[in-house]
Every structure is written in C-alpha cells, then in structure tokens.
N, C-alpha and C positions, 0 to 999 in steps of 0.2 A: 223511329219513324217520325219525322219533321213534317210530314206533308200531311193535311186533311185528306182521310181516307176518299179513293175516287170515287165519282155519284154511279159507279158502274162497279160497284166492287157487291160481291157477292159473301155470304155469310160461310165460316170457315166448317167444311160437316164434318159431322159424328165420322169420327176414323176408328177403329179396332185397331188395338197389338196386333203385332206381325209375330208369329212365334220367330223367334232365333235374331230378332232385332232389338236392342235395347238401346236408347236415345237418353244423352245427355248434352247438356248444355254449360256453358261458362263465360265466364269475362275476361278476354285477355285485355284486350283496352286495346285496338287496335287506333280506335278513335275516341274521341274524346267527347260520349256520348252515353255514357250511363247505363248499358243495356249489355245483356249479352250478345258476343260475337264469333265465338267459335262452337262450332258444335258436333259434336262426336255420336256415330252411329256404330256400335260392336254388332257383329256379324257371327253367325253361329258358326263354327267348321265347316268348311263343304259347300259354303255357300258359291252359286255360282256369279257371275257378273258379265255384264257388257255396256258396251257403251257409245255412243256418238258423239263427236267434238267439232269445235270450230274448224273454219279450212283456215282463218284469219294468217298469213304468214307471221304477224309479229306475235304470235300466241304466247303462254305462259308458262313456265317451266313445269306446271299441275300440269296443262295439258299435255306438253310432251310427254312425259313421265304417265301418263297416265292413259292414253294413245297408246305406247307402247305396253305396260305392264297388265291394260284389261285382256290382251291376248292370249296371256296362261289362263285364263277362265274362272279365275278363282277371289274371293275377298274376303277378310277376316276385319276391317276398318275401315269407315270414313271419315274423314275431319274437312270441315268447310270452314274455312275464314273469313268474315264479313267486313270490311271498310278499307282493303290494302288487295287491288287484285294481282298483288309479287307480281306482274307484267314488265316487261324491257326492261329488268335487273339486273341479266348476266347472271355470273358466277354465284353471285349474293341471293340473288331469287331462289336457284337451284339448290343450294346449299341450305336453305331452311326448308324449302321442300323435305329436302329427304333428311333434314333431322328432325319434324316431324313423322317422316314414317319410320324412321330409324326408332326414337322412340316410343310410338304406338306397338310397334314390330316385336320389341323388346318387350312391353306389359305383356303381350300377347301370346309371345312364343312363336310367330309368326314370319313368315318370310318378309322383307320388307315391301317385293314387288303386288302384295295382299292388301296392303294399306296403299286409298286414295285419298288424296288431297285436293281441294278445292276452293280458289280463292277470286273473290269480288271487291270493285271498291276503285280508289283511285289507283290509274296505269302511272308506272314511272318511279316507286317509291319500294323498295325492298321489304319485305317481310320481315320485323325486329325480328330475332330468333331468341332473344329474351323474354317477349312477350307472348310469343309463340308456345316457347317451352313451357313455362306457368301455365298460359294458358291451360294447355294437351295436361298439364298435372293437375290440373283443379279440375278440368271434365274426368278423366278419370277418377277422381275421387268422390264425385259429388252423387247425389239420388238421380235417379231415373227422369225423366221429363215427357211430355206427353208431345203428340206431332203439331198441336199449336205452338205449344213454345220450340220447337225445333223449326218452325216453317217460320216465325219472327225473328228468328236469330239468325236466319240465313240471309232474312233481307237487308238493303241499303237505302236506293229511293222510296222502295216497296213502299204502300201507303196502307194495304192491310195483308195478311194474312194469306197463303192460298197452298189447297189440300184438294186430294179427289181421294174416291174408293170406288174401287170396284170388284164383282166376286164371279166368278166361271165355276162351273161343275166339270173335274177333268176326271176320267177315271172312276167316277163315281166320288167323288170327295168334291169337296167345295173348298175353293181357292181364293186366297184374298188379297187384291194388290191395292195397297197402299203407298201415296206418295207425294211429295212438297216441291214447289219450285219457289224460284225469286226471278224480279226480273219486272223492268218497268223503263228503260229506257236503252238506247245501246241494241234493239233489237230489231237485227233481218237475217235471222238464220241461216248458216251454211250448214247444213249436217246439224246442226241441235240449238239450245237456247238457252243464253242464260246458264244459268243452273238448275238443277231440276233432277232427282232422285227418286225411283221408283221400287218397292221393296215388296215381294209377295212372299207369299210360303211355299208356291207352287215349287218344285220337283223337275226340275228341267236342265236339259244339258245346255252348256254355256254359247254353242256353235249354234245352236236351234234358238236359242234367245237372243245371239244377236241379230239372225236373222229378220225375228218378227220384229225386235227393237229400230231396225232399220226401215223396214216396210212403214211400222205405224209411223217414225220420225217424218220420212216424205210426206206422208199425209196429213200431218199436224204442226210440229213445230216448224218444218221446213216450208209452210206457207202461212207465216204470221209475219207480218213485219210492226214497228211501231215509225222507225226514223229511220230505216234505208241503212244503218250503221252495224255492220258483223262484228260484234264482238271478241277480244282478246280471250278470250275466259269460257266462253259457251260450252256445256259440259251435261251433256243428260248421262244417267246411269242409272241403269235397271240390276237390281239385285234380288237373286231367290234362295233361300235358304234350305227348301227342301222339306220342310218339316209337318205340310200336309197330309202327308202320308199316298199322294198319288204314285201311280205308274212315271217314271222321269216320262218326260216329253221332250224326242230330239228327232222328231219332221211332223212333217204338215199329214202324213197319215193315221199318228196317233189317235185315240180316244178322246177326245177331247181339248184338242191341237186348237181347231177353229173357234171355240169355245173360248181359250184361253188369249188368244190373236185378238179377237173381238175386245175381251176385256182388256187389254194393254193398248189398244187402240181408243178402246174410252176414253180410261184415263190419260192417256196424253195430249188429247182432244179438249179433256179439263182442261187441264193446265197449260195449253196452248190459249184457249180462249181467257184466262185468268190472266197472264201477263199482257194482252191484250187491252183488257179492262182495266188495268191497271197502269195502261201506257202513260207518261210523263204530261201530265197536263189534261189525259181525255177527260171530253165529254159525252163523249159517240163510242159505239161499237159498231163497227163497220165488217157487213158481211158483202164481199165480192165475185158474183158467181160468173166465171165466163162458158157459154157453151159455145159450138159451132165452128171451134177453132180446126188446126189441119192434125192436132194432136195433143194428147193431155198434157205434154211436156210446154208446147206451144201457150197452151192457156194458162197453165201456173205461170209462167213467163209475165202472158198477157195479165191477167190479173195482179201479181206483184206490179207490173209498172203502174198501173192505176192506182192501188196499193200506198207503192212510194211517193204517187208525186204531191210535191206540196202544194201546188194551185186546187188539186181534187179533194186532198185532205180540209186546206183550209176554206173552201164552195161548203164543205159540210158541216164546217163547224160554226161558218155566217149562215148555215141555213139556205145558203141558195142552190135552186135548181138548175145549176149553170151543165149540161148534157155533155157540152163543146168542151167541158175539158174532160171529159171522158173519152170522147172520139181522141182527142191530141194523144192521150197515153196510150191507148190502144195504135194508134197510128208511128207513134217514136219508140215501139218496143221491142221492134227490131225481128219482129215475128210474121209468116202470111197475115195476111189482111185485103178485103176489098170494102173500099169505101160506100159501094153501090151497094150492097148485100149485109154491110155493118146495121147492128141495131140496138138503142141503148135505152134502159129502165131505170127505175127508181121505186122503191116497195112493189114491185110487181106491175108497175103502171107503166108502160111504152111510150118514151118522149118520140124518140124517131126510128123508123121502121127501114131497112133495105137502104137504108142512104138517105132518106129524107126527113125531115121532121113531120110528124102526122100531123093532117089537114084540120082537126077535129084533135087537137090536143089541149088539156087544160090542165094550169099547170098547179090549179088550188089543190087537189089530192095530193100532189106529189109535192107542195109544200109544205102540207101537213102532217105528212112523210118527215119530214127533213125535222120537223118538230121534237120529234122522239129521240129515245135515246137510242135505239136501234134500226139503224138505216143498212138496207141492201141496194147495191148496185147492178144491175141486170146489161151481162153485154152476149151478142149472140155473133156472131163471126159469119153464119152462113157458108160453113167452106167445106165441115165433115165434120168427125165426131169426137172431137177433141173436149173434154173438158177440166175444168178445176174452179175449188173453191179455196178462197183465198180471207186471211181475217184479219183487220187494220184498226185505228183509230185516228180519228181528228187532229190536227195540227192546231194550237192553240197558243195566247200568252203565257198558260199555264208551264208550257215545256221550253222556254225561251227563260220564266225565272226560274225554274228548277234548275238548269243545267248552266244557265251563269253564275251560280251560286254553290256550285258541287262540290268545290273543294272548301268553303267555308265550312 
C-alpha cells in the first residue's frame, strides 16, 4: 500500500477463527512490490457457498467461472490475486484460471468447480501462470496467517486494512461471521463490490444463503458508490462451513433465520461503509438519505445520481453549501420528481422546503456541517413512501493522482 492510509479509515477489529477456515498468504510477485499478493482460504468439506457478481459485460474469466460453478453450492478453496485483475485476456486469462483451480483441486481432492478464484489489479494483462503456480505452491505450504494479513494481501489501492464480525444465536448456538473486503476505487456496484469475502460457521443450506446473501447485497453493497465505475472483478462470497453445531437453516422460518439475516446484513453494511472510507482520494464520508420518493427502487436511483455526480461530490469536498446541485441530480435521474414538493438538507438542517428556499435560512450550521468529516445529505421527494439510503465520498485531487499513476 503506496497510499497514506485515509483520514476516514477506521481501526482493523478483533476477528475470531472461523472453525473449518484456515488462511494463508504468499508472494507470487504479481507486481513489483514487495508484499504479499495471493492469498488462500481452505474450506472444511461441506462447506456451503454463494455469491454475487458484477453485471459488468466485459467481466473476468474468475467471474465467469465462478458465476457459474457458486451454483452447485458447495467450496473446498479460495485463492485471490492481487495487482493482475486476468480481465480481457481471452483464452490466456481462462487458462490460469482454472489451472489454479486445477491445482488447488488436486492438494485437495476436490472437484475443481469447489475451488474459487479471484482477481484484482490492472485490466488488460494476462495472469503469468508461472507466477500463479509458485505462488498457489508456497500458500499451500506456508503457516496459517491471521484475517489482517489476509485482508492486506487482498488489497491494491487499498490504503488500510478492512474486517467486520459479527455473531447471531441460531438454534440456540452462537454463530460467527467473519469477513474481509478490498476495494477503494473502481466502485458503483452492480450486484456486489470489489471483492469482499464473508465466512461464518453457521450451518446453513446454500439456496437459503444465497437468498439472504442477495437481500443484505441490495441493501449495502449495491448502494455505495465511490466514482460511477462497475467494476470488471466485483465479487462478494459468503462461505459457511457448518461447524457450529446449529439446526441447518434453509427458510426464513427457521429458529433463528432472522437472527442470522440481521447478522449478515451487519457485516456487509461494514464493509460496504469501509470501501467507502477508503474511496480513492476521500476526505468525506457521505451519507445520502432520500425519502418521499414514488418508490424505494425510485430513491436508491435518486440518491445514487446525487451520489455520482461530480459537481455534488466536489460542493462537498470545497466545503460548500451549494443545495442547487442537489436539486439538478435529483431532477436528471430520470425518476418522478416535482420541483414544487422537492426539499433538500444538509446535517439535518433544511436549505429549501416544497420548491423554495426558506425565508429564514442560514447557511453558517450548515457550513459548519460541511466541516466534518461526516456529512449527510437530506432529499424528500414529497410524492409517497419510497425511500433509500445511499453511501458515497468526496471527489478530490487526491483520486485524479492516484489513478493517473496506477499502472506505475
């Protein structure tokens, strides 16, 4: 990591073992940077899986492959490769692909379609399969590692570290999910973000996990953006191993069903706001609430375009109270809207109420607002009960030298 950790970065917690998860890390040298970069997660038999992926058409041959093979329900391996995202390589992508799972397959005794793959880093450049293969031989070989050094090895622009935990009582047993994402520029999720890996002990059928896996994903990753950009690569996967000792959980009437929804919903609420904080350049953490819209689909809409735009990103990052360009993204989003009934905030403070700007408005609170590092944007639609919360960061010089500089 090249970059001064961000002033919004948050300190990495106390994570517990996962029974049936063991994490190793290594150096294939993907990049010419000193660190490790691939990193391997073994998975106890029986473990089950699911997952969400980019819609991105130009995706990656991991994702394909991995798209298709989370279906059988099942994983015995992960391998993530950090500084090469094998992106629009053809044949040559594909082909290291699956002789990394070919060979995990083989230590394992395992089906290949058991082992996932996962790759970040520059698009356009084939995955060596010499470097690959060492790599995959020296993780298997080496000692255990802990979920900070796995949650560093995953990253690229990353600038620090980023974990959640969280624990449910299902069945009368206490459940533990634990899980790492990467991810700091390159993000408006379609279906997932980044990368991002989620690992419990809970006991659950793989059709009922990916249900909930989908539910929480809407709710979190699929309303963060940092730069309007869907990723090639974007890759969440939730893995249970079972080894709790609860009742499986496969529907929503379970024993502890809603208990366990809530805690995966936590956690990806973590790490949804972590790759935020860690956006390319921020120095803001921007929460964006719309109510009043014609429908909650309407309002995640409406808040992603405020979200996206660069004029509202970079009003926040000068500090200024400019309202008017809140009303313009709200008005270009292609969603119901009345201008007369529109009404927009700032830290909870009402610039302009029903279409107009109040009579009796001052804008020194809501300057001082804009001060911090955590600013909300408040839009009400006035139209019915639509709503969503949406989470963003600042537009800065910051993310202009990072990202002309990425292949260096």
């Amino acid at each position: 990591m090249t970059h001064p950790a961000s002033p919004l970065a948050l300190p990495f917690p106390a994570m517990p073992p996962i029974a049936g998860v063991t994490l190793r890390v290594a150096r294939a040298g993907y990049k010419d940077w000193g660190r490790c970069d691939l990193t391997y997660a073994e998975l106890a038999e029986g473990t089950a899986v699911a997952g969400v992926f980019t819609r991105n058409v130009c995706c990656s041959s991991e994702v394909e492959l991995g798209r298709a093979n989370v279906r059988q329900g099942r994983a015995r391996a992960l391998v993530v490769n950090a500084g090469n995202s094998n992106a629009f390589t053809g044949y040559r992508g594909r082909e290291a692909v699956e002789q990394i799972m070919a060979q995990v397959a083989d230590h394992l005794g395992c089906p290949m379609e058991q082992v996932f793959v996962s790759s970040t880093g520059v698009i356009g450049v084939p995955l060596p399969k010499d470097k690959a293969r060492e790599g995959v031989a020296a993780a298997l070989a080496t000692q255990p590692c802990d979920w900070e050094d796995a949650a560093n090895t995953i990253g690229t622009t990353d600038t620090f570290a980023k974990g959640a935990v969280a624990t449910a009582i299902v069945g009368g047993k206490t459940v533990t999910l634990a899980a790492i994402i990467k991810g700091s520029g390159m993000i408006a999720p379609d279906m997932a973000t980044m990368l991002g890996y989620i690992f419990t002990d809970c006991a659950i059928a793989p059709s009922f996990l990916q249900e909930l896996l989908g539910a929480a994903n809407a709710q979190t990753f699929s309303c963060i953006t940092v730069d309007s950009d869907t990723s090639t690569s974007d890759t969440v996967l939730a893995f249970a191993t079972g080894k709790a000792g609860n009742q499986q959980l496969n529907c929503e009437g379970c024993p502890g069903a809603d208990a366990f929804a809530a805690a995966l919903g936590d956690v990806c609420r973590q790490l949804a706001h972590l790759v935020v904080r860690d956006g390319e350049g921020a120095q803001k953490f921007i929460v964006v609430s719309v109510t009043g819209a014609a429908s909650d689909a309407s309002a995640r809409t409406i808040g992603l375009a405020i979200a996206n735009s660069p004029l509202v990103k970079t009003a926040i990052a000068g500090e200024d109270a400019n309202w008017g360009r809140v009303v313009m993204a709200v008005g270009k989003a292609g969603e119901p809207a009345d201008r007369d009934r529109l009404s927009v905030g700032f830290g909870g403070i009402w610039c302009a109420r029903e279409g107009l700007p109040l009579a009796d408005y001052d804008e020194a609170p809501v300057a001082a607002h804009l001060k911090g590092r955590e600013i909300s944007i408040e839009v009400d639609l006035g139209l019915g009960e639509g709503r969503a919360t949406v989470w963003t960061c600042d537009l800065t010089h910051g993310y202009i030298s990072i990202n002309a500089d990425y292949r260096s």
